[in-house]
DRENVEX-286869 format. One record per residue: x, y, z of N, C-alpha, C, O, CB in turn; residue in one letter. Coordinates in steps of 0.02 Angstrom, whole numbers, plus 32768, in hexadecimal, padded with zeros to 4 digits. Glycine has a CB too. Layout:
REM DRENVEX-286869
XYZXYZXYZXYZXYZA;...
//
This chain:
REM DRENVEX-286869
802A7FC48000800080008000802C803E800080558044802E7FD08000803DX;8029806A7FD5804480AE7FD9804380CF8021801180CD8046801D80DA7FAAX;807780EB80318081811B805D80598157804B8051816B801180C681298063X;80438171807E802B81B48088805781E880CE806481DE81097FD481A68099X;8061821C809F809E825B80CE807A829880AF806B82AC8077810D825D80B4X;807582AD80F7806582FB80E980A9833680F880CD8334812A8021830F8123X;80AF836280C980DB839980CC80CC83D080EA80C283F780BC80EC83AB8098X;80C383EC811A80BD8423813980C08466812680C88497814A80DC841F815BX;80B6846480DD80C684A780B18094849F8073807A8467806D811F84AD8094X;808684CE8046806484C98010809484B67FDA807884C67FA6804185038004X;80D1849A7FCD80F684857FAC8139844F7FC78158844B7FFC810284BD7F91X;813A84387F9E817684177FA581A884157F57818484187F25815E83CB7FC2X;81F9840F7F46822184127F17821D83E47EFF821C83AD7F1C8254841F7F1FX;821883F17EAD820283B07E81823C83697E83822E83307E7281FE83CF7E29X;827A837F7E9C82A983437EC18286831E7ED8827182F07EB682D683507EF7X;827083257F24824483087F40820182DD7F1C81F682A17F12823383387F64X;81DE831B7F0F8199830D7EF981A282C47EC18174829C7EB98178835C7ECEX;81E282BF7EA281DE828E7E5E81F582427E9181E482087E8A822982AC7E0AX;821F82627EC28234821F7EE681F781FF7EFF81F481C27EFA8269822A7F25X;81C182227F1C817C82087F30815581E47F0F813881AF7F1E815782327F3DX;8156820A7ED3813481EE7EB5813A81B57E86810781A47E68812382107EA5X;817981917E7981A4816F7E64818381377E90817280FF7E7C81EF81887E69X;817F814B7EC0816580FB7EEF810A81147F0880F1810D7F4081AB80EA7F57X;80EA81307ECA80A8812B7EDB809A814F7F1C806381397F30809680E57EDFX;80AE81787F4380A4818C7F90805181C57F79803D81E67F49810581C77FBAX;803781B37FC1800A81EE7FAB8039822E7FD38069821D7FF57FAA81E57FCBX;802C826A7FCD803B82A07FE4800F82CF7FF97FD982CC7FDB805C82B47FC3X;801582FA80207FDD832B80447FF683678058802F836D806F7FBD830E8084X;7FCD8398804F7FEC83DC80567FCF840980887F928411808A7FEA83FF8018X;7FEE842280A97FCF845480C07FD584A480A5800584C2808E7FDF844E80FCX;7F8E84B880B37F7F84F1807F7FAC8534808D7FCA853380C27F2B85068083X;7FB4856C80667FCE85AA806A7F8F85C780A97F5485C8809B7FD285D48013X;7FAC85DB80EE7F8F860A81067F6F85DD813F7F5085F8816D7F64863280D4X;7F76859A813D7F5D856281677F98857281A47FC3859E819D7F5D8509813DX;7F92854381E27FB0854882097FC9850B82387FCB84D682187F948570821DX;7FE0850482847FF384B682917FA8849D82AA7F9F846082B3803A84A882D5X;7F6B84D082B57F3584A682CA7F258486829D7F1A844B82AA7F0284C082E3X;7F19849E824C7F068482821A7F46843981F97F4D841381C97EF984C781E9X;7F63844882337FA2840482207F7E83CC823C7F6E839782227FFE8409824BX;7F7183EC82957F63839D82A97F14839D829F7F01838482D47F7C83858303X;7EDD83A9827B7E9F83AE826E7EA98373823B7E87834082417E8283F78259X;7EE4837C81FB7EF0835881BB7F0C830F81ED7EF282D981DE7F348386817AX;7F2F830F82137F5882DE822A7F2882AD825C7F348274826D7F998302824FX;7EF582D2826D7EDB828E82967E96827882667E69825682817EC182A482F7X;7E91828E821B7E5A826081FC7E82824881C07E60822881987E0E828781E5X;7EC5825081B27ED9823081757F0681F881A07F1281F981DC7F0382678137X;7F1E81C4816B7F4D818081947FA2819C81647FBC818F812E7F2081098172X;7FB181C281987FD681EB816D801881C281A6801881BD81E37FC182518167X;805981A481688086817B816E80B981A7819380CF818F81C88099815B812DX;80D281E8818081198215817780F88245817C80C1824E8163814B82168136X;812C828181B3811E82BA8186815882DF817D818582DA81A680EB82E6819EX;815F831481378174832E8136818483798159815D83A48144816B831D8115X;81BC8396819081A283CA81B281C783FB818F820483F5818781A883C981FDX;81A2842F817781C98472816D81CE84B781A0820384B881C181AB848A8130X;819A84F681AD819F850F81AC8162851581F6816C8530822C81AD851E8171X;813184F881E280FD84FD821080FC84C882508112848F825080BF84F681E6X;80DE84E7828280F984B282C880C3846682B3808C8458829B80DA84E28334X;8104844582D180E3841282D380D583F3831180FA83C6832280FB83EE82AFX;809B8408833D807D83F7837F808B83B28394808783868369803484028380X;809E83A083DF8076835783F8802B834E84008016831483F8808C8345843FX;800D837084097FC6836A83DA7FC0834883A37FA7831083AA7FB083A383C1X;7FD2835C83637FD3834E83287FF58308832D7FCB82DB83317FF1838282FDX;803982F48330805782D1834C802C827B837C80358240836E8075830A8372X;8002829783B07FE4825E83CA7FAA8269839D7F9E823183887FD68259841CX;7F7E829483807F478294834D7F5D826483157F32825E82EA7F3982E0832FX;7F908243830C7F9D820782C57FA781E282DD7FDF81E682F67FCE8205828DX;7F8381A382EB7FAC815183097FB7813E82CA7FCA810482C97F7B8109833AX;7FB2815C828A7FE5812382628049814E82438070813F82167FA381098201X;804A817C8273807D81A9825780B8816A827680B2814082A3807F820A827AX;80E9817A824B812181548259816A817A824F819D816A826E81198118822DX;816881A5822581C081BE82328194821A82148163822F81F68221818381DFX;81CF8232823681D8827E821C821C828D81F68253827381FA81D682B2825CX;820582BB81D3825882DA81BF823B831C81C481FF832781BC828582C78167X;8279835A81D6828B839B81BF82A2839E817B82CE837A816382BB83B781E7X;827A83D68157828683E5811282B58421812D829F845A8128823D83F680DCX;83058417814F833D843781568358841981A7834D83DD81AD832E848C814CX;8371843181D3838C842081F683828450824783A4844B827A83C5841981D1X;83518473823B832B8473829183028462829582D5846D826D831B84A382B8X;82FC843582D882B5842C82E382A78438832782A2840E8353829C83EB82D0X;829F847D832B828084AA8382822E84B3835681FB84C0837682BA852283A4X;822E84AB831981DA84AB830681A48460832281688461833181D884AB82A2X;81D58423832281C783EE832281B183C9837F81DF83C283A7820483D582F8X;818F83C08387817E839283CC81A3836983BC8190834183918138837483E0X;81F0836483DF8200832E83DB821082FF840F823482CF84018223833383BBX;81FC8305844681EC82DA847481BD82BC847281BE8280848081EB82ED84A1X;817D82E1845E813B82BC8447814D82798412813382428411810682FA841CX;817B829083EF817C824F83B181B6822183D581C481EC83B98199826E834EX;81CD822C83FC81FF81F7842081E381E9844A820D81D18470823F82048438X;81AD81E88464818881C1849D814B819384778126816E8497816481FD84D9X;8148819C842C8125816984098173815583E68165813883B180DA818683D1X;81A4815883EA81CB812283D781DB8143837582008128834B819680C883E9X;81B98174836F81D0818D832F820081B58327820181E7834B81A981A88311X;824081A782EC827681BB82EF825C820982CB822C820F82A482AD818682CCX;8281823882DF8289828782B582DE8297829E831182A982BC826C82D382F6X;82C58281824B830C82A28227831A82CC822B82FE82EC8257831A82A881F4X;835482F28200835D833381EB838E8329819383A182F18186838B83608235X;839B835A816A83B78353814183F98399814D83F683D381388383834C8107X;8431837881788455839981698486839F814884AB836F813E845C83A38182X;849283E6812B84C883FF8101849F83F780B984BF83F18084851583CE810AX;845B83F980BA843A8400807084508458805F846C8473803083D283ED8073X;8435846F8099844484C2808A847584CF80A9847A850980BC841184F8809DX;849984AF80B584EA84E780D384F9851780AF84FB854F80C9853984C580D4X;8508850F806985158539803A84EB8584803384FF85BD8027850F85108003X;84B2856C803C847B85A4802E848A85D18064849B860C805E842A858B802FX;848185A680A8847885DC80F384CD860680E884D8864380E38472859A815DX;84F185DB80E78542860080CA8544865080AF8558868580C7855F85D1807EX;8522863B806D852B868F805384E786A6806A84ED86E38063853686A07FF4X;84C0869F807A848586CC80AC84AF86E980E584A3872180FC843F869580D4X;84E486C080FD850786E2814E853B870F812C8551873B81518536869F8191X;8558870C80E28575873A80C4855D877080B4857487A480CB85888729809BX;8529876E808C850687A2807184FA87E580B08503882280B384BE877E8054X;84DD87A480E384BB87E2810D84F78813813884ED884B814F848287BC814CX;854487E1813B858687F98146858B8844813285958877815285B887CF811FX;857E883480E385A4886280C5858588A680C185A788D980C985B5884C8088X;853E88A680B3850488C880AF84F588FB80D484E9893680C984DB88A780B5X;84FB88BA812A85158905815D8547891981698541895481798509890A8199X;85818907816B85C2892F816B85C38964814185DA899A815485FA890A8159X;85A5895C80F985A5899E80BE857689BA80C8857489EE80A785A389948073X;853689AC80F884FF89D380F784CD89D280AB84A689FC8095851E8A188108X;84DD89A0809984C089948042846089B3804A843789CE802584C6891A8025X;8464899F807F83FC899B807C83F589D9807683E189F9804583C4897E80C9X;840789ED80B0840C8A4580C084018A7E806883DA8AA78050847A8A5580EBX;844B8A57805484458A90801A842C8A7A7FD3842A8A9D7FA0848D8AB2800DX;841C8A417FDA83EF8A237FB883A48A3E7FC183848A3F7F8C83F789E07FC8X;837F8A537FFB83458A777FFD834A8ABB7FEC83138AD77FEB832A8A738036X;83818AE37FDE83888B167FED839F8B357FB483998B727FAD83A88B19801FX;83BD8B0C7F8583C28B197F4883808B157F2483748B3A7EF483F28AF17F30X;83448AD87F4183088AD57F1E82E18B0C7F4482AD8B1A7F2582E78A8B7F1FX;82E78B247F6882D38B6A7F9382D68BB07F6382B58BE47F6783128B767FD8X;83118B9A7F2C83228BDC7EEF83718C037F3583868C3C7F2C82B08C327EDAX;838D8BD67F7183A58C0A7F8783EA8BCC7F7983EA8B8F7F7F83868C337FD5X;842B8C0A7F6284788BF77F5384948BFC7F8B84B98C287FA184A08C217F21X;847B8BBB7FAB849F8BAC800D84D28B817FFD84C38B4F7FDC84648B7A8057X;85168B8D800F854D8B76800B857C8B62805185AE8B7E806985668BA27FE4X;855B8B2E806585848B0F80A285CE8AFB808D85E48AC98071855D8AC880BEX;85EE8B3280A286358B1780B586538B1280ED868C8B2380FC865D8B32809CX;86288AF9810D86578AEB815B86398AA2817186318A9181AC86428B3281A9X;86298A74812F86268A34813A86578A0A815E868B8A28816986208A208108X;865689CD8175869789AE818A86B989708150869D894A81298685898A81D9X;86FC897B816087208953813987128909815B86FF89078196876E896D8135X;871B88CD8135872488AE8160875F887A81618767884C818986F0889C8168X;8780888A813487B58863813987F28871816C881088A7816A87CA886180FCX;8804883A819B8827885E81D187FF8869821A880E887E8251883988A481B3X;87C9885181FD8786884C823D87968814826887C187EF82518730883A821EX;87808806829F878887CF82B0873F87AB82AE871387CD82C987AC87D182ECX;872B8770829586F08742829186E8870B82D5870886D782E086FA8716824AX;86AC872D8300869F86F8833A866786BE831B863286D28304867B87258385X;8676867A831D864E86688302861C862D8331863885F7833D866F865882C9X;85E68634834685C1861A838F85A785D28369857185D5834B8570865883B5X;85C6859B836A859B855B835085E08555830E85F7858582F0852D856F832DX;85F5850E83068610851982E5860084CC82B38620849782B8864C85338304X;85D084D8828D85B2848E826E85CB84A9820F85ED84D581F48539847F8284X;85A7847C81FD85B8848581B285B384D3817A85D084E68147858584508196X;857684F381AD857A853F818E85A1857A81AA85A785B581998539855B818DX;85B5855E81D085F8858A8205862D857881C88644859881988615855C826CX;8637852E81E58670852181CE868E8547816D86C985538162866784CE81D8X;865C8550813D866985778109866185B38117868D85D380F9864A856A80D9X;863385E3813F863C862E8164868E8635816186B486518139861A863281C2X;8698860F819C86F48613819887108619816B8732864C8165871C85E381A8X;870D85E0812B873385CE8109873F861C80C08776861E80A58714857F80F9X;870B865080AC86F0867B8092870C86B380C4872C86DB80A286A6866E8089X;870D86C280FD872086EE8121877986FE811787A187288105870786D78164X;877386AF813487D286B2812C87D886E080E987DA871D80E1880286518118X;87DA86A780BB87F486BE807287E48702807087FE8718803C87D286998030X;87C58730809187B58786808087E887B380B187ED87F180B0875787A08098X;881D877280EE88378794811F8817879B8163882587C28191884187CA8106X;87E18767815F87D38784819E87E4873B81E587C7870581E5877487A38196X;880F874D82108817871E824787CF8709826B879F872C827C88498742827CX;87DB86C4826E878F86A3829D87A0868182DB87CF865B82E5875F86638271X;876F86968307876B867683478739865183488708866583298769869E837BX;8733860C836E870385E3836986F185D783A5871D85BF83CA870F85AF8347X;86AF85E483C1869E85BA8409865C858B83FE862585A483F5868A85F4844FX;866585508400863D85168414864984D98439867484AE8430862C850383E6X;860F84DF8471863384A784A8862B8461847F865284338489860584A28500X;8603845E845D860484048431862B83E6841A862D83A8841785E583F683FDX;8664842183F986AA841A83D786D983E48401870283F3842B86D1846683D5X;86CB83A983EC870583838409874883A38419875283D983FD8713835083DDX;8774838F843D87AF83BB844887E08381840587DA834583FA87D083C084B3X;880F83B683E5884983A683C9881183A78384883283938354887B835C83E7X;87CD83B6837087CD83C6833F87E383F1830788058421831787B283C38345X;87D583EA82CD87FB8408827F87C4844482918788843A829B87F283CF821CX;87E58485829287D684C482AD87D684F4825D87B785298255881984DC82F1X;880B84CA821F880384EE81F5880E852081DB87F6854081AC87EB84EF81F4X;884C852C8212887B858D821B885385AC8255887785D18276886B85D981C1X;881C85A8826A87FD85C182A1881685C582E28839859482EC87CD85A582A7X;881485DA82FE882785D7834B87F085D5837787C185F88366884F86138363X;87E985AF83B287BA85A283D787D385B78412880C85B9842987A3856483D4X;878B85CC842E876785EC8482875985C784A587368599848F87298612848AX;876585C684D4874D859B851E8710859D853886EF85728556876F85B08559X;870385EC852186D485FA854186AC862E851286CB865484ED86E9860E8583X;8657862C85178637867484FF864886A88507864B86D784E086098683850EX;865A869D855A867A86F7856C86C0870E854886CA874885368691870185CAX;86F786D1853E872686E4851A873086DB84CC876486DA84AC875186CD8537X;86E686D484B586E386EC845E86D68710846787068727848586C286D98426X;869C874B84678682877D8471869F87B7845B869287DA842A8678877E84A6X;86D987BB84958708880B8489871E87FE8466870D882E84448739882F84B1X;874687D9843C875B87D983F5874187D183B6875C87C7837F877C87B883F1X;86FC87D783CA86C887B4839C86CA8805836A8693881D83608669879483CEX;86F1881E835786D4885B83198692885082FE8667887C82FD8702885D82D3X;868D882982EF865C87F982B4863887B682D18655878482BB869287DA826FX;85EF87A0830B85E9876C8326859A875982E48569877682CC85E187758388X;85C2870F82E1858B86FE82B4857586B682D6859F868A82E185A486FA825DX;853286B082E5850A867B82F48508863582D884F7863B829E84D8869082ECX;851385E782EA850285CE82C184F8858982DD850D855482C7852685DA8291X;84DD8592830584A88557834E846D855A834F844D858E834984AD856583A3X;8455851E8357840F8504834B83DB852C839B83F8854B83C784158497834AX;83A38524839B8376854D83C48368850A83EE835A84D483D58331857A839CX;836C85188427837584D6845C836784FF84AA837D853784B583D884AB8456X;833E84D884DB836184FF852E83788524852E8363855C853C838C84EC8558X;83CB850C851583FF852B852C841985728506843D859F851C842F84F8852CX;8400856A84CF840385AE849B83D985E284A083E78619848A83F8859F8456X;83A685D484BC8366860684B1837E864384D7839086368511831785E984D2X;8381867A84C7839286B684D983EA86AE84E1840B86D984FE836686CB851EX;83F8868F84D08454868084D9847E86C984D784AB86E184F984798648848AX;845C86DF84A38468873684978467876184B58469878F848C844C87548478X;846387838504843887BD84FA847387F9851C84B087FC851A83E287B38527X;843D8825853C846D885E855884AE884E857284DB8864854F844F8882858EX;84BE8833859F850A881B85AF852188058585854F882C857A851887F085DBX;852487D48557854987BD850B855587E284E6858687E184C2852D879684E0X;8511882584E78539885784AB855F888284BC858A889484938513887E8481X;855D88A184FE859388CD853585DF88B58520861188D98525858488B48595X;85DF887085088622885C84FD8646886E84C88683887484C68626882484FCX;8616887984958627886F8459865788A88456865088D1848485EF886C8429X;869088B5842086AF88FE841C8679893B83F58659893D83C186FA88F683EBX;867F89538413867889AE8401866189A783AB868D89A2838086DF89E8840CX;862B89A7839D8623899D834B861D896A8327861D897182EA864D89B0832BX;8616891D834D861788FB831F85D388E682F9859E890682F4863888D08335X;85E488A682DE859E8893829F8582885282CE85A0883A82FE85C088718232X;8556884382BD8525880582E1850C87E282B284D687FE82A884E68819830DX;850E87BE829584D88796825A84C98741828484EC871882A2850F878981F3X;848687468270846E871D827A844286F1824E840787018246845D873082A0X;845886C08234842D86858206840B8660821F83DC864F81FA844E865881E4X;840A863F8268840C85FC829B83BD861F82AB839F86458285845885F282EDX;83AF860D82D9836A861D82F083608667831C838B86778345835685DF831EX;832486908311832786D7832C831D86CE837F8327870083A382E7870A8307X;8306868383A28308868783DB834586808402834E8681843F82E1866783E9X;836A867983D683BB867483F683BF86BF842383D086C8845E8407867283A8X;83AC86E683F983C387308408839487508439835C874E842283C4875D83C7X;8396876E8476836987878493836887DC847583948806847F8375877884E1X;832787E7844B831F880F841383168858842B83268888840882E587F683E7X;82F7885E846D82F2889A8479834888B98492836688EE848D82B3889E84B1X;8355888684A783AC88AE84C583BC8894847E83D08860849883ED8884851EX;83C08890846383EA8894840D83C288F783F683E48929840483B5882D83B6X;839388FB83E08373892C83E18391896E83F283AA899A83CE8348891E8403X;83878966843D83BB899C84678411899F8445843A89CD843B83C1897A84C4X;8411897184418466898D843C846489A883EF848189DE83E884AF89428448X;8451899683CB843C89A98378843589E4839E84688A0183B183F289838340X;83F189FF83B083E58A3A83AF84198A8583DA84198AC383D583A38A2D83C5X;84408A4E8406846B8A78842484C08A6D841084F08A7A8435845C8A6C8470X;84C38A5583CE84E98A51839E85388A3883C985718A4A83BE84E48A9C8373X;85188A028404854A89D0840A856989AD83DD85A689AD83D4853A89A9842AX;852F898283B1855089588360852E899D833B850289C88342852188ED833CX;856A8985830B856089B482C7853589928295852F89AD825E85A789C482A0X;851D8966829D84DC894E827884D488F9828884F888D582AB84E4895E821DX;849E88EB826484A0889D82738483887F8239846188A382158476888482B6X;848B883C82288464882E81E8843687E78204845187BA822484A0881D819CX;83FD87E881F683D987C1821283B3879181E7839687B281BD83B587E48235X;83A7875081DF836A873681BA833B870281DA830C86E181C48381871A817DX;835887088210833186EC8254832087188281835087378297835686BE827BX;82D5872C829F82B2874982D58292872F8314828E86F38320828A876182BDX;827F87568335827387248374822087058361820586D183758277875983CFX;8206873A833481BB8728831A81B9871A82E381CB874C82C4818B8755831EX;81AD86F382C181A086EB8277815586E4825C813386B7827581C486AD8262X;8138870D822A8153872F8215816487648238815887588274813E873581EDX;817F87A08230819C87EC8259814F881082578122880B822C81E988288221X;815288358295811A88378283812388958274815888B2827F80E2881182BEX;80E588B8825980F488FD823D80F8892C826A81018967825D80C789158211X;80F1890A82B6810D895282EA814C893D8302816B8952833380DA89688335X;815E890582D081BE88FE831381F4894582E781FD896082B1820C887782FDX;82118945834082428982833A82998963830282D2897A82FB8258899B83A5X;827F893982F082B3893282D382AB894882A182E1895D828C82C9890082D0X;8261895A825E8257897C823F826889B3821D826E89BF81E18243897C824CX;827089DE825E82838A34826782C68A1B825782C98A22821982788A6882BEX;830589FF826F833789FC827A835A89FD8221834989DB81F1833E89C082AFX;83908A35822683B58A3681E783E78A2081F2840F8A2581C483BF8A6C81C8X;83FE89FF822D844389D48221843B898C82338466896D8252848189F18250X;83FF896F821E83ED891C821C83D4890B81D083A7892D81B883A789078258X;83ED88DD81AF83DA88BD818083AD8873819783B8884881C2841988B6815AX;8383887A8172834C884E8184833A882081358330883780FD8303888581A5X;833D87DC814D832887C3811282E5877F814882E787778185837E879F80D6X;82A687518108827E8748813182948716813E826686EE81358245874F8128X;82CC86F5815482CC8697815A82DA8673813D82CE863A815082A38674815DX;8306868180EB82F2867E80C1833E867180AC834E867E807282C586AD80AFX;8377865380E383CB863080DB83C3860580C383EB85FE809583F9861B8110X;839485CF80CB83AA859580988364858880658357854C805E83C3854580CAX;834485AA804A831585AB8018833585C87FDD832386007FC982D985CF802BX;835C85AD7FC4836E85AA7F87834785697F50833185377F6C83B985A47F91X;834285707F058334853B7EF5836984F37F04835984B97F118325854C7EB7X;83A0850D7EFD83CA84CA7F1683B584B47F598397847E7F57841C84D77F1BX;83BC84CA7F8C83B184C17FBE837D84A77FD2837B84747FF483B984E67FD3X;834584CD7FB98314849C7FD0830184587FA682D184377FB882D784C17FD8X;832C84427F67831E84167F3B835983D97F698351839C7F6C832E84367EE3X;838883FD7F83839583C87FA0838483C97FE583AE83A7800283D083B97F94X;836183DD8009832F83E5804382FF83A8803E82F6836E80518304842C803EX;82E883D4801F82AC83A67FFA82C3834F7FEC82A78322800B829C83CF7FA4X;82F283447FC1830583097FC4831F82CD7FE7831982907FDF8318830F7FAEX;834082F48012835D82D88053832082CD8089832C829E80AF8399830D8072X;82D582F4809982C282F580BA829B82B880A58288829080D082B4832A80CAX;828A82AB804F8265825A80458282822A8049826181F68051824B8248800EX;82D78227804582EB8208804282EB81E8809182E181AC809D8314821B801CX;82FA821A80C582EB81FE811182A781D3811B82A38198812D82E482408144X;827382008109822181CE8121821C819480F782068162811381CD81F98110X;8230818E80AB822E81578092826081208098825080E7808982258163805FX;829B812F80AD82B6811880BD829E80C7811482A1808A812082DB815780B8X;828F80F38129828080E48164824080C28168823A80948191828481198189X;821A80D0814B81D18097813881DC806E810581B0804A80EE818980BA811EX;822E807080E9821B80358091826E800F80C382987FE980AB822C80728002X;826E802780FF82A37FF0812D82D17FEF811F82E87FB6811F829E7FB08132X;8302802781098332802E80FE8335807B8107832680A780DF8341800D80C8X;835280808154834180C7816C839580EC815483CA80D08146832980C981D3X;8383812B815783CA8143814B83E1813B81A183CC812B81D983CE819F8123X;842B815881748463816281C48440817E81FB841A81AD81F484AA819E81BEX;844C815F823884438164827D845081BD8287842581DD82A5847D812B82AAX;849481E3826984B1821282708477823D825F84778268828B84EC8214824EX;8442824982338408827C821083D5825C824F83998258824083EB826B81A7X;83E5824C82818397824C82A883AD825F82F183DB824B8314836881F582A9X;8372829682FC839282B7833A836B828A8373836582A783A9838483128340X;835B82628370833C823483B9835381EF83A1832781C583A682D7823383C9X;838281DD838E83A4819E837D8388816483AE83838129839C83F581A78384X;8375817F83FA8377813C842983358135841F831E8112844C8390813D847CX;830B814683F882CA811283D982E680D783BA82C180BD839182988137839BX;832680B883C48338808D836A8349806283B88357802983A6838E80AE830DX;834D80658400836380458439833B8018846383497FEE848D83778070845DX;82E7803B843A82B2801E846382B17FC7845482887FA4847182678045844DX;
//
């Protein structure tokens, strides 16, 4: 009998979509503008096998609403959207596909680098304003120093792009086995001792306990006199109102953001007003590559795993379901 998986989005990448359908799967969508109630409403009357998770939460509600669900995957590699204790207390494994978008989130943590250091947005409105605003007191950044918080596969090319422009990196992550390949980097002991050297602190840790607000007024007190903040990783990392303040009291000289603490932003946040934050919507690893191989990796996990031949242990973040 065909599998049935619902995707948590009104689309999925024709990668995917052809791998599905290659083995007959039914598929199910959830609509533009729908939400996670309308997830688990779909989930406790269809006999729905997999699901695919993107963007929208996926409740323990929804979750115990399917006795025939059997594996999840992330269409990318967080899952603070996902109940995942709920699905490890029914014994269902939750993938992830990482390093589909490394590449993508990479130059998203560039772009937004560069953008605010030159102030690009700024005179980019301002030229469409009809006004000849000429920021020259952008920052260089070669010669900067790069703090880099998390140091996984989209760090690890951040670095690699930084160097080559001149710029020295510091690395702090406690996960980092000791005597690991650092890559020219130099490593911190500690948060408090990346920080002050951090010219340049760029984010790149998953949203967990231990991260949530990881950011805030005391972390940025550290930072030196002017520096940049970009953030790709999740906006709850950052505690947003002390990010805010220091923007506005021109502690950092700008920040580049594509993660918020609310998604979407909503039209009274003060980050808005702000002319030295670049803001993009979420939108680091939505590339067509990226999500084609998102997308692929994420069928390849659920089908995998119901046609009994699950992928690597390494893509599933509750592995000790495989112990029961």
């Amino acid at each position: 009998m065909p599998h049935t998986l619902l995707v948590t989005a009104p689309t999925l990448a024709r990668a995917g979509l052809d791998l599905l359908a290659a083995q007959d799967c039914r598929v199910l969508f959830i609509a533009a503008g729908q939400g996670a109630a309308d997830i688990e409403r779909l989930m406790a009357r269809e006999p729905i096998d997999a699901v695919i998770s993107r963007t929208l939460d996926l409740s323990a509600a929804a979750i115990a609403a399917c006795p025939t669900l059997k594996v999840i995957s992330k269409h990318g590699v967080g899952v603070s959207n996902i109940a995942v204790p709920a699905a490890t207390e029914r014994g269902i494994p939750v993938y992830v596909t990482p390093g589909a978008n490394a590449q993508s989130v990479t130059e998203m943590t560039l772009a937004l680098m560069f953008a605010a250091a030159r102030k690009v947005n700024w005179m980019d409105s301002e030229l469409r304003a009809g006004r000849w605003s000429r920021a020259q007191d952008g920052l260089q950044l070669s010669g900067r120093t790069l703090g880099l918080v998390g140091y996984g596969q989209v760090a690890r090319r951040v670095a690699q792009a930084c160097q080559a422009i001149g710029m020295p990196v510091v690395v702090y992550d406690p996960l980092l086995p000791a005597g690991a390949d650092l890559q020219g980097a130099e490593r911190a002991q500690t948060l408090a001792h990346l920080l002050p050297r951090s010219q340049v602190l760029s984010l790149h840790v998953p949203l967990t306990p231990e991260t949530r607000g990881f950011i805030g007024a005391e972390q940025l007190a550290l930072l030196p006199q002017d520096a940049l903040l970009i953030n790709t990783a999740r906006g709850e990392v950052i505690d947003e109102p002390a990010l805010i303040q220091a923007l506005r009291d021109r502690q950092l000289f700008a920040a580049g953001l594509d993660t918020m603490a609310v998604e979407p932003l909503p039209a009274d946040s003060p980050l808005l007003t702000l002319h030295n934050v670049v803001l993009t919507p979420h939108v680091g690893g939505s590339t067509p590559a990226a999500l084609a191989a998102m997308a692929l990796g994420a069928v390849q996990n659920v089908l995998g795993y119901l046609n009994g031949t699950p992928v690597a242990p390494s893509a599933c973040v509750n592995p000790c379901v495989f112990n029961r």
